[in-house]
Each structure stands twice: as structure tokens, then as C-alpha cells.
C-alpha positions in Angstrom: 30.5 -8.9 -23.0 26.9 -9.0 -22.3 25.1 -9.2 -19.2 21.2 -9.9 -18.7 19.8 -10.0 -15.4 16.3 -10.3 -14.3 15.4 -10.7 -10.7 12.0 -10.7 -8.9 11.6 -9.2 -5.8 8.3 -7.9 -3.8 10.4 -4.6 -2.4 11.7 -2.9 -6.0 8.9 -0.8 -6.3 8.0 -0.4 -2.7 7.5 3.6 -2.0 7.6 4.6 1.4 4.1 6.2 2.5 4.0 10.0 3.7 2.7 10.7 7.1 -0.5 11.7 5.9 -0.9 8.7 4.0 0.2 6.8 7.3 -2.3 9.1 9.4 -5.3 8.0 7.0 -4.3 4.1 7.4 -4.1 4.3 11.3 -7.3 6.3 11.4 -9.2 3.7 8.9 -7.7 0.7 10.9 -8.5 2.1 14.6 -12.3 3.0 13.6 -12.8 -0.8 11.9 -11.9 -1.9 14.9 -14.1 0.1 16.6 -16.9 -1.5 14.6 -17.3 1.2 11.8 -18.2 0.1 8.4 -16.5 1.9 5.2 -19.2 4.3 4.7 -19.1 5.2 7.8 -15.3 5.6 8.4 -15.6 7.9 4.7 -18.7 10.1 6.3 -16.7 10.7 9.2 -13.7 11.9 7.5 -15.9 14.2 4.7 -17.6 15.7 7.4 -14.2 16.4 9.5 -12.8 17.7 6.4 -10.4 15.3 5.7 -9.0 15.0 2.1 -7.7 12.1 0.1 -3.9 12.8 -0.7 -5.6 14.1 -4.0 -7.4 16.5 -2.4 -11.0 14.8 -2.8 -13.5 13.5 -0.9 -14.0 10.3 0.3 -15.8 7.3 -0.6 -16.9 4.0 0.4 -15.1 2.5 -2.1 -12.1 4.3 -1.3 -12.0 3.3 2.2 -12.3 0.0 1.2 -9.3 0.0 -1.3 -7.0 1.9 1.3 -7.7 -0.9 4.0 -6.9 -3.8 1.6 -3.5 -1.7 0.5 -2.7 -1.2 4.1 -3.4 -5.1 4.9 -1.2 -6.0 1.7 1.7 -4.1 2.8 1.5 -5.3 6.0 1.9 -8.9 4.5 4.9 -7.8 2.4 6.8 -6.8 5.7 6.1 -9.8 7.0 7.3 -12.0 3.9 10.8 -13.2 4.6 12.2 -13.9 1.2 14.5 -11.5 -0.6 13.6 -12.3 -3.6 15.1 -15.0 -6.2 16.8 -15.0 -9.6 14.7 -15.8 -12.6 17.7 -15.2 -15.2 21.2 -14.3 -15.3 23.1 -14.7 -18.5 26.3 -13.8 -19.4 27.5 -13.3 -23.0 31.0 -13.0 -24.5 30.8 -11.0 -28.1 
């Protein structure tokens, strides 16, 4: 017997974040809101001495990238489905 399964599903390679990695969302978030652009939000944390999880400096560009990861995983929480069969065989040899 032979069994093929393929399955889609938005979670399955979902890794949970570290708290730095959490920290550096909430910090990018709370000073957007308080009006900072990306540059600014980058200069603030090379100049604090905050490192990417890499161990680098910030960028614009960087900021930018983290904020639209953040605001897609944010949307993934919020999507209800589970997820939906695309193919299941079964084959008797």
C-alpha cells in the first residue's frame, strides 16, 4: 500500500520567535507609533547599541522588512482556517 498526502497549511513552517526577536518587534512597533520613520527607529537602535539577531547593525531597510514580517504574522494568527487537503491518494500494490 501507498499513501500520498499533500496538505497546505499557513502554520507548518511557523517558528516561534526568541525574546530578542520579540523585543526588537515591540520596540519597532511602539516607536512607529510614536511617529518615528525607519531610519530613525534604525539610528536609534545603532546608536543604543542594539544588534540584529546577526549581530549587525541596523538599517533602514531592515526596519522596514522586520515591520512588514511582524504585520504578516500578526495576520497569520488572526486567519481562522486550519488549512485544507489538496491531495490524498491511496494505492494498493
Amino acid at each position: 500500500m501507498k499513501v500520498t498526502v499533500l496538505y497546505e497549511n499557513v502554520y507548518l513552517n511557523s517558528y516561534p520567535y526568541s525574546k530578542y526577536q520579540k523585543y526588537i518587534f515591540e520596540q519597532i512597533i511602539k516607536f512607529r507609533k510614536m511617529g518615528y520613520s525607519d531610519r530613525k527607529i534604525s539610528n536609534y537602535f545603532n546608536e543604543n547599541g542594539i544588534k540584529t539577531t546577526g549581530g549587525r547593525k541596523f538599517s533602514c531597510g531592515l526596519v522596514w522588512m522586520l515591520r512588514k514580517k511582524y504585520y504578516k504574522s500578526k495576520l497569520r494568527e488572526q486567519n481562522d482556517t486550519n488549512g485544507k487537503w489538496i491531495e490524498f491518494n491511496i494505492i494498493e500494490e
